[in-house]
N, CA, C and O atoms as CSV, one atom per row, in Angstrom:
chain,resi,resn,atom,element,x,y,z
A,1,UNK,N,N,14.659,96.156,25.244
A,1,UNK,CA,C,14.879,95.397,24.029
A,1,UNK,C,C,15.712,94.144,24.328
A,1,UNK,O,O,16.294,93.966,25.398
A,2,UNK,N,N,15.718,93.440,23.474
A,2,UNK,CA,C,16.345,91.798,23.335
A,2,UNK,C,C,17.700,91.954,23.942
A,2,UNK,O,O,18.081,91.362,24.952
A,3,UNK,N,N,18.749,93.242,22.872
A,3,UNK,CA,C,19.962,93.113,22.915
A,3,UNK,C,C,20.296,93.906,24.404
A,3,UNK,O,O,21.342,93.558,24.952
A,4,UNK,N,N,19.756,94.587,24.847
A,4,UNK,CA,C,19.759,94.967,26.537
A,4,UNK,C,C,19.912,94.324,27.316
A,4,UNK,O,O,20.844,94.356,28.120
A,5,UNK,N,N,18.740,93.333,27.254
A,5,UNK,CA,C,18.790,91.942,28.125
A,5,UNK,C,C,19.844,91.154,28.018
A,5,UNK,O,O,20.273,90.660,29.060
A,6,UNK,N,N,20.473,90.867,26.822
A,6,UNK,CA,C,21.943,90.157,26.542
A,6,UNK,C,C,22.994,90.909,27.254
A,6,UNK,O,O,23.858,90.478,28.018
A,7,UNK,N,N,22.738,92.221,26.824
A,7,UNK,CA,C,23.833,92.787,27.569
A,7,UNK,C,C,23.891,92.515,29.189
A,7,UNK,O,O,24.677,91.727,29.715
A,8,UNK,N,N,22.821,93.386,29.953
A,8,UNK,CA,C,21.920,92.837,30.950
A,8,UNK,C,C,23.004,91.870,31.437
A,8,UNK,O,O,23.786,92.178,32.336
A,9,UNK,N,N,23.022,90.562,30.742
A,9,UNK,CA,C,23.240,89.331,31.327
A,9,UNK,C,C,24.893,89.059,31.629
A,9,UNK,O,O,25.470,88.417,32.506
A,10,UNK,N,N,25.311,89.763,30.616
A,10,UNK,CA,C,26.904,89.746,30.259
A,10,UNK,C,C,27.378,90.586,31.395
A,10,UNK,O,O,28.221,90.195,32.203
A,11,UNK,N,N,26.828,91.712,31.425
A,11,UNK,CA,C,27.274,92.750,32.530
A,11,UNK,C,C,27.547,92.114,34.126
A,11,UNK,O,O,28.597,92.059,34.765
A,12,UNK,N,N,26.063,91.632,34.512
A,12,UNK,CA,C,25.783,90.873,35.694
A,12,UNK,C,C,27.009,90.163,36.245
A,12,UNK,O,O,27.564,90.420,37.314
A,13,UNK,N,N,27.425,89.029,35.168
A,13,UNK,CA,C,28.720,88.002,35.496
A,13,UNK,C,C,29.671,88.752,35.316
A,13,UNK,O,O,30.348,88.629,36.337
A,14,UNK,N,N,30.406,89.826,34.314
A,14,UNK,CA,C,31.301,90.248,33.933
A,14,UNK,C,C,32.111,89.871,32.640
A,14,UNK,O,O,32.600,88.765,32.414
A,15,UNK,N,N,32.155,90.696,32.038
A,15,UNK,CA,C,33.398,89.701,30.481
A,15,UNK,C,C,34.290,89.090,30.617
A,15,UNK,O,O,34.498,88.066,29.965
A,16,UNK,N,N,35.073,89.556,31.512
A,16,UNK,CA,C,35.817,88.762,31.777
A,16,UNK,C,C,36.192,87.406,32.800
A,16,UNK,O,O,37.205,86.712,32.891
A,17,UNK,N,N,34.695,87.384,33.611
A,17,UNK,CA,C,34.376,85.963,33.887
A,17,UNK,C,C,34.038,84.926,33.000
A,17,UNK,O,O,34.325,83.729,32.988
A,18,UNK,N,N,33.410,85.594,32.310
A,18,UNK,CA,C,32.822,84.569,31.420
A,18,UNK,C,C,33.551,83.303,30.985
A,18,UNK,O,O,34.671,83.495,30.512
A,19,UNK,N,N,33.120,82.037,31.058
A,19,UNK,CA,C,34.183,81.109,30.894
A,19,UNK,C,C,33.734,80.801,28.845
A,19,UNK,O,O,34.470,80.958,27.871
A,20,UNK,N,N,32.704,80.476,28.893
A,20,UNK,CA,C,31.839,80.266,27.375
A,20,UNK,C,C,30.584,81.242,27.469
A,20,UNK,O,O,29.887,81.732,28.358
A,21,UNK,N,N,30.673,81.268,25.982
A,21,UNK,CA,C,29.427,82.472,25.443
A,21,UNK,C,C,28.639,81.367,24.442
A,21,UNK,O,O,29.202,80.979,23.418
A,22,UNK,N,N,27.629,81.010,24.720
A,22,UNK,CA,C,27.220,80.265,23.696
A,22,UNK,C,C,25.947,81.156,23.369
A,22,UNK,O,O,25.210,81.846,24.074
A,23,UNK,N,N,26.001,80.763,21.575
A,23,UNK,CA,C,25.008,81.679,21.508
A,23,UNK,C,C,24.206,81.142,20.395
A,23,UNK,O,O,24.887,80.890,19.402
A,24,UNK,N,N,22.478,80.808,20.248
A,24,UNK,CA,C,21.787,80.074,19.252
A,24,UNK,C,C,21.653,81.191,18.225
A,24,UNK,O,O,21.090,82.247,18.513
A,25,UNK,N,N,22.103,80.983,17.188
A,25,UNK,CA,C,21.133,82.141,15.818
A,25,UNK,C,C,20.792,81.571,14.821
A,25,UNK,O,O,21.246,80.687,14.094
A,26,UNK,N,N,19.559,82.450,14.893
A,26,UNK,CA,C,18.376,81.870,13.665
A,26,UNK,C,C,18.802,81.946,12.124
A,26,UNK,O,O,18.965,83.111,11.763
A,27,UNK,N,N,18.986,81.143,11.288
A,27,UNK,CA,C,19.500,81.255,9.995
A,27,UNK,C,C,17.958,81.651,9.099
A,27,UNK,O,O,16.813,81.345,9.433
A,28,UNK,N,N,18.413,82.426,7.878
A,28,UNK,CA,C,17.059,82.537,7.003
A,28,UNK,C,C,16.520,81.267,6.697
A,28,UNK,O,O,15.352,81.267,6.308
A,29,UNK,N,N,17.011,80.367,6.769
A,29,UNK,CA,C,16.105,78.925,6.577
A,29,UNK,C,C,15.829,78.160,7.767
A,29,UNK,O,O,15.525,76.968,7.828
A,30,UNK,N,N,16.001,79.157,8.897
A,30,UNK,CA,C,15.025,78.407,9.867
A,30,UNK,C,C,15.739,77.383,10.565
A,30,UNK,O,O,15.094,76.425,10.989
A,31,UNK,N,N,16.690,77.427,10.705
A,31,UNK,CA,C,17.873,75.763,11.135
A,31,UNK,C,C,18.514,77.164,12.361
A,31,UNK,O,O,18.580,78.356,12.060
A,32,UNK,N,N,18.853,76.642,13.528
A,32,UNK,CA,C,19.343,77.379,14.305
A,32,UNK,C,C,20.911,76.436,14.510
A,32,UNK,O,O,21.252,75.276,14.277
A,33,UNK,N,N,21.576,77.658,15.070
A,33,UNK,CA,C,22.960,77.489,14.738
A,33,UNK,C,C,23.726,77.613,16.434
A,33,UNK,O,O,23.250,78.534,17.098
A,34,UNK,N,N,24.581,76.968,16.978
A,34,UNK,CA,C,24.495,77.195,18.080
A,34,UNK,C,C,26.531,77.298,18.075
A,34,UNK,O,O,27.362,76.440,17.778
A,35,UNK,N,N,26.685,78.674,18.522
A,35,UNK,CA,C,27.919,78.997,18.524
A,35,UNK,C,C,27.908,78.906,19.609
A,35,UNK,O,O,26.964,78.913,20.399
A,36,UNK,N,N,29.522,78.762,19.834
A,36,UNK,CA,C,30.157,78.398,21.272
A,36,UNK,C,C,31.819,79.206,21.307
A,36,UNK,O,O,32.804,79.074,20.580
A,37,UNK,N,N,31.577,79.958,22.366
A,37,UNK,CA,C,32.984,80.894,22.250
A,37,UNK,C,C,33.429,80.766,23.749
A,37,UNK,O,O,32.739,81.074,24.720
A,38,UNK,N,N,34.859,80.195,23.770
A,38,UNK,CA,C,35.538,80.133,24.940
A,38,UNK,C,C,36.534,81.005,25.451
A,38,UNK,O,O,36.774,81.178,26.646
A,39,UNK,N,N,37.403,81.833,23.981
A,39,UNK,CA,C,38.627,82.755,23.871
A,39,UNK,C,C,37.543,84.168,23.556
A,39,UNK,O,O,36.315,84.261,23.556
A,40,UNK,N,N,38.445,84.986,23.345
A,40,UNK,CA,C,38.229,86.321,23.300
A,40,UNK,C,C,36.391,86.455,23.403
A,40,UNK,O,O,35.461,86.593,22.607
A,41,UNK,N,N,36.572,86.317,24.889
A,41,UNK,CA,C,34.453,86.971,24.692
A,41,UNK,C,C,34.186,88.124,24.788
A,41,UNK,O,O,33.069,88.581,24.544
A,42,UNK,N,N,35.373,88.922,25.239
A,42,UNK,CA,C,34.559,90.522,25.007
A,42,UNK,C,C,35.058,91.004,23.624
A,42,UNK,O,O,34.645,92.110,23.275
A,43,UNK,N,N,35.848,90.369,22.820
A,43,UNK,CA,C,35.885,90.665,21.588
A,43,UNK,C,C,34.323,90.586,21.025
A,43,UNK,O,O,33.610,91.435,20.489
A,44,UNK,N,N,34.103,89.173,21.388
A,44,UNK,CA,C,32.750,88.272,20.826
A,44,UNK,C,C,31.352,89.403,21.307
A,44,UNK,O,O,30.526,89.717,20.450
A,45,UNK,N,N,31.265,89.813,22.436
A,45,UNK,CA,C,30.220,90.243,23.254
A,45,UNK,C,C,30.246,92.155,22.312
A,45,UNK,O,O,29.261,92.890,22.255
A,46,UNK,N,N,31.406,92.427,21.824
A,46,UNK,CA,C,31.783,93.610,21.204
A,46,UNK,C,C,30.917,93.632,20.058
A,46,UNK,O,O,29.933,94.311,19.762
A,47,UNK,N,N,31.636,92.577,19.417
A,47,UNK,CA,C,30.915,91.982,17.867
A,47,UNK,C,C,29.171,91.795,18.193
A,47,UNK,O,O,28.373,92.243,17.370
A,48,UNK,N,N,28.852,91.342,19.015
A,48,UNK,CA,C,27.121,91.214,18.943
A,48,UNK,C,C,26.561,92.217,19.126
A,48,UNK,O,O,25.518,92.452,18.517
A,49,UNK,N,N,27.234,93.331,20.254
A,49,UNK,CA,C,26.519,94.746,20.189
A,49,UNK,C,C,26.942,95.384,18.921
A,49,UNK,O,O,25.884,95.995,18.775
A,50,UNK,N,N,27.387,95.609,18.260
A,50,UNK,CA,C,27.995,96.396,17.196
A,50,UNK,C,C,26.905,96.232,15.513
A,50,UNK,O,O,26.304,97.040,14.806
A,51,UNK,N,N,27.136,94.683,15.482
A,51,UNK,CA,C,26.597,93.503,14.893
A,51,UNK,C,C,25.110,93.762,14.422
A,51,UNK,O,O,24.748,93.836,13.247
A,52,UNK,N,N,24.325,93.884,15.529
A,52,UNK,CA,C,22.980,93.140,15.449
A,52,UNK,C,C,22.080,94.517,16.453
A,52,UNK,O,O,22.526,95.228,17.354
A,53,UNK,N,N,21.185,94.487,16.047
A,53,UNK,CA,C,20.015,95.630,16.529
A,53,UNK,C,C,19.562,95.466,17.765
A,53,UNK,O,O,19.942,94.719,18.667
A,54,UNK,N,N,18.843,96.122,17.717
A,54,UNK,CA,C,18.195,96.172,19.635
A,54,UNK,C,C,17.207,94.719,19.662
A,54,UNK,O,O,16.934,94.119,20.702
A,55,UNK,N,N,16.862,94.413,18.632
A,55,UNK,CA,C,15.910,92.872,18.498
A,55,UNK,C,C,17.043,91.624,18.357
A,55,UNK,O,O,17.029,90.396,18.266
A,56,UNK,N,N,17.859,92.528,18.391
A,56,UNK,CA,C,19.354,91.005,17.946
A,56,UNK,C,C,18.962,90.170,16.533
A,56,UNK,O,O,18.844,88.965,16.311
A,57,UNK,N,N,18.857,91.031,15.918
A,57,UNK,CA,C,19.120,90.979,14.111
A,57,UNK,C,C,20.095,91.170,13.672
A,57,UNK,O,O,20.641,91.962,14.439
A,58,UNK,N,N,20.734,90.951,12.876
A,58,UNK,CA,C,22.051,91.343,12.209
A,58,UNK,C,C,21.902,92.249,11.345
A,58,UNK,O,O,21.334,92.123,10.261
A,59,UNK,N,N,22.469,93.331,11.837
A,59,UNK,CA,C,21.880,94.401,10.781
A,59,UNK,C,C,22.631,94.751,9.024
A,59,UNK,O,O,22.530,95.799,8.386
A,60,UNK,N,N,23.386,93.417,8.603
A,60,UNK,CA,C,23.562,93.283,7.305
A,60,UNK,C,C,22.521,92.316,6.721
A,60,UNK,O,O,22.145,92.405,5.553
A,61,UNK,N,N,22.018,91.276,7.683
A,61,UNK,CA,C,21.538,90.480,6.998
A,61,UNK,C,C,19.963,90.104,8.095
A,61,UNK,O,O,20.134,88.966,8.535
A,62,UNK,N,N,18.281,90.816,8.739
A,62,UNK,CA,C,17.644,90.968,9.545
A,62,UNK,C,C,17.176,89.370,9.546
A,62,UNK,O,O,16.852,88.878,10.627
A,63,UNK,N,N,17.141,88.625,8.441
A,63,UNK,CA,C,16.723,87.492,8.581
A,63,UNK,C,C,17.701,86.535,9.668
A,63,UNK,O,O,17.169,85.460,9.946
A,64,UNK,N,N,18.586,86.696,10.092
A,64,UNK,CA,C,19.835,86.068,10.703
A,64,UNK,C,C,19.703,86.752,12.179
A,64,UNK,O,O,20.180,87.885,12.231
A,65,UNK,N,N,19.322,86.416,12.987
A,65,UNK,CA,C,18.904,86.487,14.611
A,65,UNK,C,C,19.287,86.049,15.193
A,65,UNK,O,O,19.459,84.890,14.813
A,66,UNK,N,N,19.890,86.363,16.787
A,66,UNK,CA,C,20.347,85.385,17.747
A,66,UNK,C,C,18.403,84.974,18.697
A,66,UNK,O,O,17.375,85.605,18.943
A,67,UNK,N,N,18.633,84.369,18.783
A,67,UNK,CA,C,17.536,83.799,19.727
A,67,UNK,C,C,17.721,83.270,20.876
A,67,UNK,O,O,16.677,83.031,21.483
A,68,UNK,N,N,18.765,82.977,21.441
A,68,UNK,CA,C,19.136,82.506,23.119
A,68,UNK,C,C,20.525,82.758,23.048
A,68,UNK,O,O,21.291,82.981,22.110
A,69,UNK,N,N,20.684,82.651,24.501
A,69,UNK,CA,C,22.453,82.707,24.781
A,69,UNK,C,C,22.427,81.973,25.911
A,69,UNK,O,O,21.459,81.782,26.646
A,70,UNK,N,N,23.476,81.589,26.015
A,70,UNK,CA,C,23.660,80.942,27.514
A,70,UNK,C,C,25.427,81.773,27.661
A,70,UNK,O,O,26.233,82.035,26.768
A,71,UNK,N,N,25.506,81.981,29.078
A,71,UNK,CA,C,26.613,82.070,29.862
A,71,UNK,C,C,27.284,81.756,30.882
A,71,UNK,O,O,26.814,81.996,31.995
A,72,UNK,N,N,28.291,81.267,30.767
A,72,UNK,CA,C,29.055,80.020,31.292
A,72,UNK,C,C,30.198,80.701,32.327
A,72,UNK,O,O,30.993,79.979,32.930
């Protein structure tokens, strides 16, 4: 699944390498949103597994998706 592969990716470098977590999510109107996290990323990396489904949906709100990440 999606959120595996994120993880996947996070794991690889480590959390606490991580310098930035940037991360695109899909809004219900279709405008993508591109967060950028430099401080607490395994807080952040906590919050997205917890957050969002194995498709990386938000599971309060399914219309609201991450769709890429980059890691820095």
């Amino acid at each position: 699944m999606l959120k595996d592969r994120f993880l996947e990716n996070v794991g690889a470098v480590g959390a606490s390498n991580i310098r930035w977590l940037v991360v695109a999510v899909k809004l219900p109107n279709g405008v993508i949103e591109i967060i950028t996290n430099s401080q607490n990323i395994k807080t952040k990396i906590d919050y997205y597994d917890s957050a969002y489904d194995d498709l990386l949906r938000l599971k309060t709100n399914p219309d609201i998706s991450i769709v890429n990440w980059l890691i820095v």
